[in-house]
Each structure stands twice: as structure tokens, then as C-alpha cells.
DSSP file (Angstrom, degrees, kcal/mol; ACC not computed):
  #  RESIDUE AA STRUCTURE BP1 BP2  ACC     N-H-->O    O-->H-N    N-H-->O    O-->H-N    TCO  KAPPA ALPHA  PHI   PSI    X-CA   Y-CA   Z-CA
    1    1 A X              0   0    0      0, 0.0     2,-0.9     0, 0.0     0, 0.0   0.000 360.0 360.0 360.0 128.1  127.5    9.7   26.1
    2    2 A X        -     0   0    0      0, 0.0     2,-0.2     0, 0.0    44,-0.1  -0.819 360.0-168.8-127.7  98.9  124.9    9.6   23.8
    3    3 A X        -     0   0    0     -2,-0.9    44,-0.0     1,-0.2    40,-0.0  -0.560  29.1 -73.8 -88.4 146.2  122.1   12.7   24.4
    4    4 A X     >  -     0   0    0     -2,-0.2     4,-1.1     1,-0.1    -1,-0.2   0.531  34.0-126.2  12.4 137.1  119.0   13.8   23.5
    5    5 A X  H  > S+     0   0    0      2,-0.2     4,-1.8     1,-0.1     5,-0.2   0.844 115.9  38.6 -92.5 -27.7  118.5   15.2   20.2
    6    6 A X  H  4 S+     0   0    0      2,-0.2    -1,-0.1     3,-0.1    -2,-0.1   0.340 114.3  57.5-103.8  25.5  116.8   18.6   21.6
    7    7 A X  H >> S+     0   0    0      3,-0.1     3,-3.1     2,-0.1     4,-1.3   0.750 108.9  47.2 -86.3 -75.5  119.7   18.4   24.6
    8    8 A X  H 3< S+     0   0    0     -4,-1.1     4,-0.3     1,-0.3    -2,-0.2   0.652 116.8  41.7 -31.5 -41.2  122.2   18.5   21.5
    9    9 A X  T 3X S+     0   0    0     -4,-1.8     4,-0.6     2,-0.2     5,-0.4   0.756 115.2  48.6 -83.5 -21.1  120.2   21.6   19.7
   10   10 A X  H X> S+     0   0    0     -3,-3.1     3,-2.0    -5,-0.2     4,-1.9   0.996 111.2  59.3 -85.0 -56.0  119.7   23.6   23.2
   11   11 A X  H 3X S+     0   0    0     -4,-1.3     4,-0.7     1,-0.3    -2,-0.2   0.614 116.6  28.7 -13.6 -44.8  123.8   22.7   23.5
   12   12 A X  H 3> S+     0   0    0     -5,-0.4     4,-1.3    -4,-0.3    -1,-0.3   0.560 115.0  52.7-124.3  25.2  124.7   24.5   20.6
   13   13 A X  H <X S+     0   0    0     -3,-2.0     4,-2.1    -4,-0.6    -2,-0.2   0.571 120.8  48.5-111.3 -39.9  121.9   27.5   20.0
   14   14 A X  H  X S+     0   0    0     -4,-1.9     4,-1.4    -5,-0.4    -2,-0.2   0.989 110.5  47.9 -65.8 -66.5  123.3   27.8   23.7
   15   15 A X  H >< S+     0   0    0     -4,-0.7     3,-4.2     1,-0.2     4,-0.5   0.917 104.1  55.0 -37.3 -77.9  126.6   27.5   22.2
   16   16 A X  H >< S+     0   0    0     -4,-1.3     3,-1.1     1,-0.3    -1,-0.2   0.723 102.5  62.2 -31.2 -47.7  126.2   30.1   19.3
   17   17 A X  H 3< S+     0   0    0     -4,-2.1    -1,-0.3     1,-0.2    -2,-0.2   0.765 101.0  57.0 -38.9 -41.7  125.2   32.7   22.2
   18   18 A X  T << S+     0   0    0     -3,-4.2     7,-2.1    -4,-1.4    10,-0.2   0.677  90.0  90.2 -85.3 -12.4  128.7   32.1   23.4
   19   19 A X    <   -     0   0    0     -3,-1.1     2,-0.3    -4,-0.5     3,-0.1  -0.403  50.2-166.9 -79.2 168.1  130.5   33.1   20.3
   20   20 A X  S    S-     0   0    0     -2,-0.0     2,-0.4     0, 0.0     3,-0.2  -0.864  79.2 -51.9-125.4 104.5  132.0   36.7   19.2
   21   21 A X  S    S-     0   0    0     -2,-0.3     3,-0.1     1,-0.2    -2,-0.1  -0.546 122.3 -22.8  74.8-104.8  132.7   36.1   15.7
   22   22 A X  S    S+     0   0    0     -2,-0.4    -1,-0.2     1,-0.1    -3,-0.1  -0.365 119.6 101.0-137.3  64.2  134.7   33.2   15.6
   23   23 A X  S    S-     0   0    0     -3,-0.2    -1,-0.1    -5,-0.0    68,-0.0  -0.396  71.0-120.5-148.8  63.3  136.0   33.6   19.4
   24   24 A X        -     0   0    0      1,-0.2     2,-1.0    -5,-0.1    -5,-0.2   0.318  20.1-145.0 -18.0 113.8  134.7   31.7   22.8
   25   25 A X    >>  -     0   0    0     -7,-2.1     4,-1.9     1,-0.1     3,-1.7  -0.820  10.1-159.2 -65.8  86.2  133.5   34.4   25.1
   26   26 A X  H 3> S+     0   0    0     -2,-1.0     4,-3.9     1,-0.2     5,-0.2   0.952  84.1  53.0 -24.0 -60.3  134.7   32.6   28.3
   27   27 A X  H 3> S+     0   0    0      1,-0.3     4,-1.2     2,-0.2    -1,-0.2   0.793 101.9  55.8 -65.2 -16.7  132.2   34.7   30.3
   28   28 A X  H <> S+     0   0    0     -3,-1.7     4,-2.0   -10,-0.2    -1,-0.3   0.727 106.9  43.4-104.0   1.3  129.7   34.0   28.6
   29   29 A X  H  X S+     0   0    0     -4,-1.9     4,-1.8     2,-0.2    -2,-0.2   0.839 110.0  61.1 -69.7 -39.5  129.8   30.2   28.8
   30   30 A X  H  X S+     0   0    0     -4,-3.9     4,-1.5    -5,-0.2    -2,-0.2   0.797 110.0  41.0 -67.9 -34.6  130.5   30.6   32.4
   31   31 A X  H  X S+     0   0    0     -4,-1.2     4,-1.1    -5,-0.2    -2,-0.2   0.780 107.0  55.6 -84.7 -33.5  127.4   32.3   32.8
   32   32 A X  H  X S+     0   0    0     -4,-2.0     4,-2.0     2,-0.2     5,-0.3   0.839 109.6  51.8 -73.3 -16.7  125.3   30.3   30.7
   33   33 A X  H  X S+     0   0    0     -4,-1.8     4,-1.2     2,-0.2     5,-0.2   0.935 111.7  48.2 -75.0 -43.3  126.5   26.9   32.9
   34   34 A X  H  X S+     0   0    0     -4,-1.5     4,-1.4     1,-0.2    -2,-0.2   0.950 111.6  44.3 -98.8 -17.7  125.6   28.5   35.8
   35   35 A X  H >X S+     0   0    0     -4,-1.1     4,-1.7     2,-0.2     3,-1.5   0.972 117.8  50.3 -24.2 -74.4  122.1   29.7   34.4
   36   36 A X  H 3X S+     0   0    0     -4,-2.0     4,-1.2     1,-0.3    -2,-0.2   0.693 114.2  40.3 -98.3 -21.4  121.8   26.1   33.1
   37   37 A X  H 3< S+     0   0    0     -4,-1.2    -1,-0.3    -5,-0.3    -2,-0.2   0.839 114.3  58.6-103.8 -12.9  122.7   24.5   36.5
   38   38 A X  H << S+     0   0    0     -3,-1.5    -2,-0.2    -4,-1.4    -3,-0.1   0.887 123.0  23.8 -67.4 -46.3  120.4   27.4   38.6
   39   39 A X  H  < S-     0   0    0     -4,-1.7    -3,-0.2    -5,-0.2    -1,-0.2   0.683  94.7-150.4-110.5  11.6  117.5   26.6   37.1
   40   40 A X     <  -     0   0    0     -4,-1.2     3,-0.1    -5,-0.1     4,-0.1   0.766  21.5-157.1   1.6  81.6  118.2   22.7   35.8
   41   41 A X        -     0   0    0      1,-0.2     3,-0.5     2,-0.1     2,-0.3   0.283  43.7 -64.2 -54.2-172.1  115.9   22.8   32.6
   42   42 A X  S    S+     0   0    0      1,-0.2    -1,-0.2     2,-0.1    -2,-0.0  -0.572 132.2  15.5 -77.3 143.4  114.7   19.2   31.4
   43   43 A X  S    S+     0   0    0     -2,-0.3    -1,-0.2    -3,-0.1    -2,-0.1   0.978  84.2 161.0  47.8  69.9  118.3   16.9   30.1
   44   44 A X    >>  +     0   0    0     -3,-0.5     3,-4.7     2,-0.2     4,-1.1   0.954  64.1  49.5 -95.5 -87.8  120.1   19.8   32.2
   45   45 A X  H >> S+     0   0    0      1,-0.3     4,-4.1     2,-0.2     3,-0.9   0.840 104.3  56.8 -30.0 -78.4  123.4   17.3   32.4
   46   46 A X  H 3> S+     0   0    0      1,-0.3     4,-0.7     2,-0.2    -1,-0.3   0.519 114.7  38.2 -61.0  14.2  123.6   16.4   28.7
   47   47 A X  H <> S+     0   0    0     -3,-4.7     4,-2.4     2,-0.1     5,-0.5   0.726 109.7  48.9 -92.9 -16.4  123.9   19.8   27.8
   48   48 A X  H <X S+     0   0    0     -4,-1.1     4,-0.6    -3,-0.9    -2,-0.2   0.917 117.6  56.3 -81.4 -22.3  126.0   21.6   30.3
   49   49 A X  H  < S+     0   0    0     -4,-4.1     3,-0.4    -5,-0.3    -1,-0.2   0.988 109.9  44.0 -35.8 -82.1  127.9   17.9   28.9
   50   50 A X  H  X S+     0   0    0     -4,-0.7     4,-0.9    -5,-0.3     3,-0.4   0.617 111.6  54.8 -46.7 -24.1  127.7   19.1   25.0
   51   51 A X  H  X S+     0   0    0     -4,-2.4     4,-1.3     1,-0.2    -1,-0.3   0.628 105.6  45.1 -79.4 -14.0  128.8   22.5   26.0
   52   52 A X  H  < S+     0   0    0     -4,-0.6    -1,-0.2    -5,-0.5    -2,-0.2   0.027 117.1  56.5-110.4  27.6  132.1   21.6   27.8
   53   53 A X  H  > S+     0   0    0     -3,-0.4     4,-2.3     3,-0.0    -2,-0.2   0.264 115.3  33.1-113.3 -39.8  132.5   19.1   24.4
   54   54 A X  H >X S+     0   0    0     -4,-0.9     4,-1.8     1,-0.2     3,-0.6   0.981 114.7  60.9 -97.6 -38.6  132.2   21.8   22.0
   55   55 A X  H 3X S+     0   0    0     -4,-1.3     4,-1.9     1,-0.2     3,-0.3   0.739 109.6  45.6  -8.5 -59.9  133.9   24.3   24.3
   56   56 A X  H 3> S+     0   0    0      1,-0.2     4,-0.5     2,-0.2    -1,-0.2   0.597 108.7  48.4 -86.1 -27.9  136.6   22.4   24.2
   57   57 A X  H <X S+     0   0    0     -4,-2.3     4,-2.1    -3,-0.6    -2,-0.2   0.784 103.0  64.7 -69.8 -17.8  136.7   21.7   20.8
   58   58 A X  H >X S+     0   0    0     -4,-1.8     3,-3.2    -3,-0.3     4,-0.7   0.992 110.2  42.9 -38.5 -91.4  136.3   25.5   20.2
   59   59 A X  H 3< S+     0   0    0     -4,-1.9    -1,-0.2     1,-0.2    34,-0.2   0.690 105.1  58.3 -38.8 -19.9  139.8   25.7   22.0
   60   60 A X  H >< S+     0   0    0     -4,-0.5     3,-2.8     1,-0.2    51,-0.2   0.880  96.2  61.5 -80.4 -30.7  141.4   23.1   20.5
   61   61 A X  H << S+     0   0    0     -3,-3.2     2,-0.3    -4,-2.1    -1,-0.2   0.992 107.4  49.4 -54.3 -60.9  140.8   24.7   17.0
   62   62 A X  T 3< S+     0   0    0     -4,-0.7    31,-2.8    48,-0.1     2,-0.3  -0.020  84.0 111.6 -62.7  27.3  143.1   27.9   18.3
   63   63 A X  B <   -a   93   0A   0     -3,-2.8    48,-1.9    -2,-0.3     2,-0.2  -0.923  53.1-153.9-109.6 169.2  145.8   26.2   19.5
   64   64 A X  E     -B  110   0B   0     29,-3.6     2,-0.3    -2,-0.3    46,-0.2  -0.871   8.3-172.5-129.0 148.9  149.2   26.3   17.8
   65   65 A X  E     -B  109   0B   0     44,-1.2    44,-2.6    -2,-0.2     2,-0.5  -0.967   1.0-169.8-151.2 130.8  151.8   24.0   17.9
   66   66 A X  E     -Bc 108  96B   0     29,-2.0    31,-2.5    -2,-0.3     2,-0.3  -0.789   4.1-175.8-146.3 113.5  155.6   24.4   16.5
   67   67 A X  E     +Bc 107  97B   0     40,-1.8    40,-0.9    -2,-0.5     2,-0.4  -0.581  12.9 174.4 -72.3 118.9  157.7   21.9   16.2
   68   68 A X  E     -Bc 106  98B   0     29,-0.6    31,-1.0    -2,-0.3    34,-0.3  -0.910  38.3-122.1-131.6 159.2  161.2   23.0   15.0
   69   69 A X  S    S-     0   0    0     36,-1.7     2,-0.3    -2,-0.4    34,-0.1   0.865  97.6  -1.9 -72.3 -20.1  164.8   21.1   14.5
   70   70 A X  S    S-     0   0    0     35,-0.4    -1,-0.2    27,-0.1    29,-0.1  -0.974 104.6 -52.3-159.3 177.7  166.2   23.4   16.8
   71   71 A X        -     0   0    0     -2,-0.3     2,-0.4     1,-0.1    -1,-0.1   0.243  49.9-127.6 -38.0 151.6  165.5   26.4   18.7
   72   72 A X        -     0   0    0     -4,-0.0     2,-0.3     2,-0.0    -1,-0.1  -0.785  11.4-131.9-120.0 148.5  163.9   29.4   17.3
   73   73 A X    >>  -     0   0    0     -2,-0.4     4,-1.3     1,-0.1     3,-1.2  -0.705  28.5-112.2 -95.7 160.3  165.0   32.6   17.6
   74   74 A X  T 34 S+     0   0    0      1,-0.3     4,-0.3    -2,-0.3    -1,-0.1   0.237 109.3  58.5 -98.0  38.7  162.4   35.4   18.6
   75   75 A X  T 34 S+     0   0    0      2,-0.2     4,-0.3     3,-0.1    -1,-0.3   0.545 109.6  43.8-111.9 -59.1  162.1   37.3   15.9
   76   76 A X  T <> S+     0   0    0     -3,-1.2     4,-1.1     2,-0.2     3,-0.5   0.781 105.9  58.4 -95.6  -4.9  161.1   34.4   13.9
   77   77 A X  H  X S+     0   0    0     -4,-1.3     4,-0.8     2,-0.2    -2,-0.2   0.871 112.4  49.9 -33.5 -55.0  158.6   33.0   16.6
   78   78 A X  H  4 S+     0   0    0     -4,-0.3     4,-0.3     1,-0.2    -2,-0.2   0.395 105.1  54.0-109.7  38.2  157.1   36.5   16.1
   79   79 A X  H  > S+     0   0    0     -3,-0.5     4,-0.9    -4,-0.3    -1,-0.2   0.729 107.9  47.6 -72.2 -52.9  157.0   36.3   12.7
   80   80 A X  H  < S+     0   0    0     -4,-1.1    -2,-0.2     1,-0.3    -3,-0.1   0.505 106.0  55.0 -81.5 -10.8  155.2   33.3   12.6
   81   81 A X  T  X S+     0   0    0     -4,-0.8     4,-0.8     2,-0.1    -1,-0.3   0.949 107.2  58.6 -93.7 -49.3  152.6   34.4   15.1
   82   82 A X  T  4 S+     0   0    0     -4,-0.3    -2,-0.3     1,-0.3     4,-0.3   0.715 107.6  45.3 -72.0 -21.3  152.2   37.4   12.5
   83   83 A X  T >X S+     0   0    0     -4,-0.9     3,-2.4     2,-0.2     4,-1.5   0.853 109.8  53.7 -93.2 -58.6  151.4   35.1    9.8
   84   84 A X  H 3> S+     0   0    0     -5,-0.2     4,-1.0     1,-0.2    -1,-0.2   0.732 108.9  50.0 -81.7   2.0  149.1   33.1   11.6
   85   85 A X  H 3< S+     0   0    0     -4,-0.8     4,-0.5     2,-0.2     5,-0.3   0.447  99.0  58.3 -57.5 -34.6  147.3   35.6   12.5
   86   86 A X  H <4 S+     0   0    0     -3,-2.4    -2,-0.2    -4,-0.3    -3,-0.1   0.597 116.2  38.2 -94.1  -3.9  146.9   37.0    9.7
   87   87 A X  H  < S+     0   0    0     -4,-1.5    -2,-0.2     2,-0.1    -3,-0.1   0.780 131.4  21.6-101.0 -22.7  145.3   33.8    8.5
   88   88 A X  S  < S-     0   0    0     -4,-1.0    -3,-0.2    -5,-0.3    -2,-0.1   0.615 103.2-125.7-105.7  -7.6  143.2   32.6   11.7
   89   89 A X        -     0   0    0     -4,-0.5    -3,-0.1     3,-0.0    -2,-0.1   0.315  46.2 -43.5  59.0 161.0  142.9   36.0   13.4
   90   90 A X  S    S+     0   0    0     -5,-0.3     3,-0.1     1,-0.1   -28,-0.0   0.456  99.1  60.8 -92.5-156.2  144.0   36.4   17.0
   91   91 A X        +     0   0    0      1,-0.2     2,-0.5   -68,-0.0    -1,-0.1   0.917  59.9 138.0  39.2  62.8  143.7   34.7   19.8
   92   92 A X        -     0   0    0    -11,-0.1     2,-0.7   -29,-0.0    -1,-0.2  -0.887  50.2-122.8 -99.6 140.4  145.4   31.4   19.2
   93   93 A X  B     -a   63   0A   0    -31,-2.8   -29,-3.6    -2,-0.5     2,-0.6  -0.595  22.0-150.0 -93.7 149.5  147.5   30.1   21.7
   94   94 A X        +     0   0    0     -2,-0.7     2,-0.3   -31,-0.1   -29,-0.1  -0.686  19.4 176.5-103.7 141.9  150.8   29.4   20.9
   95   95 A X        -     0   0    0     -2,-0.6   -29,-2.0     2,-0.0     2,-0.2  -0.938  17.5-159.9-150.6 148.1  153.4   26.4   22.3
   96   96 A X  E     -c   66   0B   0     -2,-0.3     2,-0.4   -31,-0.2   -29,-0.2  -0.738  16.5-179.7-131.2 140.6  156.7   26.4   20.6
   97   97 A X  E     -c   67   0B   0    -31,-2.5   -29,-0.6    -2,-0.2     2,-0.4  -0.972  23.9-127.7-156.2 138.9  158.8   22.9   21.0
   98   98 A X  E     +c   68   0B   0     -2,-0.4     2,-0.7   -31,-0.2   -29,-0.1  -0.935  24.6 171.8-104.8 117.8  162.3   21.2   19.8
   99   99 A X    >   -     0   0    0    -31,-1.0     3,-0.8    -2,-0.4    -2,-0.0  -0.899  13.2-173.0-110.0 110.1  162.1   18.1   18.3
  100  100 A X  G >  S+     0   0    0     -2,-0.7     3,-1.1     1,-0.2    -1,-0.1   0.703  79.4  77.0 -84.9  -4.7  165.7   17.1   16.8
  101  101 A X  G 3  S+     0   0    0      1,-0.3     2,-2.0     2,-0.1    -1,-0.2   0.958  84.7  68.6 -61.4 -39.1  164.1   13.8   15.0
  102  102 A X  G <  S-     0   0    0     -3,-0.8     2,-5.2   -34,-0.3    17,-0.6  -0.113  89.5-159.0-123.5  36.9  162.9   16.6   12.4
  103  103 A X    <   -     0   0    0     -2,-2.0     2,-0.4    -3,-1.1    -1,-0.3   0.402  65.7  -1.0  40.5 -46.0  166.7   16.9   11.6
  104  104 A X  S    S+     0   0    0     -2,-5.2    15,-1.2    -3,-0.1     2,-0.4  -0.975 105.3  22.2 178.7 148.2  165.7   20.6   10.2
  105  105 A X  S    S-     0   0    0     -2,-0.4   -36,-1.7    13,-0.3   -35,-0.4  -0.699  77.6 -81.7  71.5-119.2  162.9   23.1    9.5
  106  106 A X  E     -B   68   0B   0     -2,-0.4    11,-2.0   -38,-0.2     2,-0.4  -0.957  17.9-144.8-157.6-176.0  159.5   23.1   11.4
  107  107 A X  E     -BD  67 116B   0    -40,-0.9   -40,-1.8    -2,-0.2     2,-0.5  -0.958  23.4-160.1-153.6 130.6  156.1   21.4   11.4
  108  108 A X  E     -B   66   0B   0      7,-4.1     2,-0.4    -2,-0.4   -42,-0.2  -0.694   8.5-168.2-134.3  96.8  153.5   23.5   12.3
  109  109 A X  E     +B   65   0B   0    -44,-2.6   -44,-1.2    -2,-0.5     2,-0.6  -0.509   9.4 175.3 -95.4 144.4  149.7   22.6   13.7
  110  110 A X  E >   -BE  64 113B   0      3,-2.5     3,-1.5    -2,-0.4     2,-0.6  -0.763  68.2 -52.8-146.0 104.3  147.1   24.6   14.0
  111  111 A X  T 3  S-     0   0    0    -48,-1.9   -50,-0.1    -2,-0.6   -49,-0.1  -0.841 125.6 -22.7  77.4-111.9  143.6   22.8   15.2
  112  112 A X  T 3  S+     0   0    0     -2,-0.6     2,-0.7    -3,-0.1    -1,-0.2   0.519 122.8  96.1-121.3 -24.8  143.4   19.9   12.4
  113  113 A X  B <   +E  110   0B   0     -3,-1.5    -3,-2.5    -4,-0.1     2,-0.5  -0.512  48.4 175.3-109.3 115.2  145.7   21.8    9.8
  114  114 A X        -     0   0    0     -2,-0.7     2,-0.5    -5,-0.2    -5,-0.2  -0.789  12.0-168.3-113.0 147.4  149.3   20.7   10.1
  115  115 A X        -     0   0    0     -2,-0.5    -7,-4.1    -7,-0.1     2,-0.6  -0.981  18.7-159.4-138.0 105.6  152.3   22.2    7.3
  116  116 A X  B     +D  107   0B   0     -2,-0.5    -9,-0.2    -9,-0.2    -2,-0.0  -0.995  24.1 167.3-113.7 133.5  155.3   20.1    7.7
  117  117 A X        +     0   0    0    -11,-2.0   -10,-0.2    -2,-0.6    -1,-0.1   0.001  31.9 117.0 -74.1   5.0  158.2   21.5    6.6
  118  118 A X     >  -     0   0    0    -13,-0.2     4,-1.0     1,-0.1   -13,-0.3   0.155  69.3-124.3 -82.6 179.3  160.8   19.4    8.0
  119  119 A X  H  > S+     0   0    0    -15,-1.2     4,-1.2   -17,-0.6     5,-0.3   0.710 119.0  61.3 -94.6  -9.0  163.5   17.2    6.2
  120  120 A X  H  > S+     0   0    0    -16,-0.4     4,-4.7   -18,-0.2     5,-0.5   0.975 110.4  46.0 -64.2 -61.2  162.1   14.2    8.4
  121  121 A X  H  > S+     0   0    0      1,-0.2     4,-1.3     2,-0.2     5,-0.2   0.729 114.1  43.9 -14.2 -86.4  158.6   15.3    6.2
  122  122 A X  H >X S+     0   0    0     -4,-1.0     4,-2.7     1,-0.3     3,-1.4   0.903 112.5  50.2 -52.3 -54.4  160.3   15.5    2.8
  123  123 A X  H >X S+     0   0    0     -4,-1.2     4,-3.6     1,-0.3     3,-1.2   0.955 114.9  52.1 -55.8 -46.0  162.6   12.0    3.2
  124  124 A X  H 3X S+     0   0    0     -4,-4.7     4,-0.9    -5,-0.3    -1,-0.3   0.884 110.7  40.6 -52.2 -23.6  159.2   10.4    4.2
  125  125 A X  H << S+     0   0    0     -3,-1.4    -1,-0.2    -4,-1.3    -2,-0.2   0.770 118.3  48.8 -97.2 -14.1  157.5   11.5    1.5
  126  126 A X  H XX S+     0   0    0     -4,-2.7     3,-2.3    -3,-1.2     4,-0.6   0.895 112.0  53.4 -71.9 -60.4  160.6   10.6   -0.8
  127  127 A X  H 3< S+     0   0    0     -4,-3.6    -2,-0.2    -5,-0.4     3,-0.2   0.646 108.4  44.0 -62.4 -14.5  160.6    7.7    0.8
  128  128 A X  T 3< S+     0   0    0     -4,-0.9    -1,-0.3     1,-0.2    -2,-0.2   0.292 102.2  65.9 -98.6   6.9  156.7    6.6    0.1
  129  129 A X  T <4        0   0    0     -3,-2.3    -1,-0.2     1,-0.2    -2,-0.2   0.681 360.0 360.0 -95.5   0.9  156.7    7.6   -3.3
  130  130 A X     <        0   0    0     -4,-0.6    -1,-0.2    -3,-0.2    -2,-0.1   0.310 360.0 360.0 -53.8 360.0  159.2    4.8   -3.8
């Protein structure tokens, strides 16, 4: 959907309102849509649109995902939540998964930034430098 260039700036100055640091205040998003749908300013849709797009990328950036070769015990699950914590700062959500294609170790994504560690990795990557 392709909006407005001063829907797209209201969207995210709107947007900016909603953070605390670098940390979606739910409530206050919830309250600025229903603000934005009380009083339906002018190109009302394509923002409340551009907020529920960047909202949602918001979340996607804090989630975690870990991929292991076999179960993890929970000790090192909350190890690995201290770590990533200590690099992204809290609130990420975590989901924790067993994949046995990855023969051994883990692969671990978090938003766009993925660290595999696995032996599937390494033989692929032995195997393309061929």
C-alpha cells in the first residue's frame, strides 16, 4: 500500500511517541490508534496502516529464535538469555526449538542477526569454499 508522504512522517513522529528507549510501549500505541481513529485526522487509514507496519517490525526485531541439535538443558537456555541480554537489553522474546538436521550445536536469530553454530553451518560452508 503505497501512502502519502506526510501520512508516512505523521506514522512515525507518531511512532517515536511510542518508544521508551529502544522498547514499544504497547499502551501507548494503543492509545495513540484509538486517538487516531476518534478523531480520523486527514489519510487517518494509511497511518494507523504505517503504525501496525512498524509496530510490527518493532517486534520482530526482539524476537529470539534457537535452533539447537538437541534439546537444551535450562541452565543453558538461561545462560543464553543472559547473554542476549546483555547485548540487546531485555525484553526479547524468546522460542527455543529442536532441529536434528543441524546434527549439533545451535543457530541462533535474533531480528535480522543470525550466529550459526551448527555442524550443518560449518559442512556448508566447507562445502562452498570448495
Amino acid at each position: 500500500m503505497k501512502i502519502p508522504r506526510e501520512a508516512a512522517t505523521a506514522a512515525r513522529r507518531t511512532f517515536r511517541s511510542c518508544l521508551d528507549g529502544d522498547l514499544l510501549d504497547e499502551e501507548k500505541l494503543r492509545d495513540s490508534v484509538r486517538s487516531m481513529l476518534d478523531k480520523k485526522p486527514r489519510h487517518w487509514r494509511p497511518i494507523v496502516h504505517e503504525l501496525m507496519r512498524l509496530a510490527r517490525l518493532q517486534l520482530e526485531k526482539r524476537k529470539v529464535r534457537v535452533e539447537s541439535g538437541i534439546a537444551l538443558h535450562e541452565r543453558e537456555k538461561q545462560r543464553l538469555r543472559d547473554e542476549l541480554a546483555a547485548k540487546y537489553g531485555d525484553g526479547l522474546h524468546y522460542e527455543f526449538a529442536v532441529n536434528p538436521a543441524l546434527l549439533g550445536g545451535m543457530r541462533v536469530r535474533v531480528g535480522d542477526d543470525v550466529w550459526d553454530g551448527s555442524v550443518k553451518g560449518r559442512l556448508d560452508r566447507l562445502a562452498a569454499s570448495f
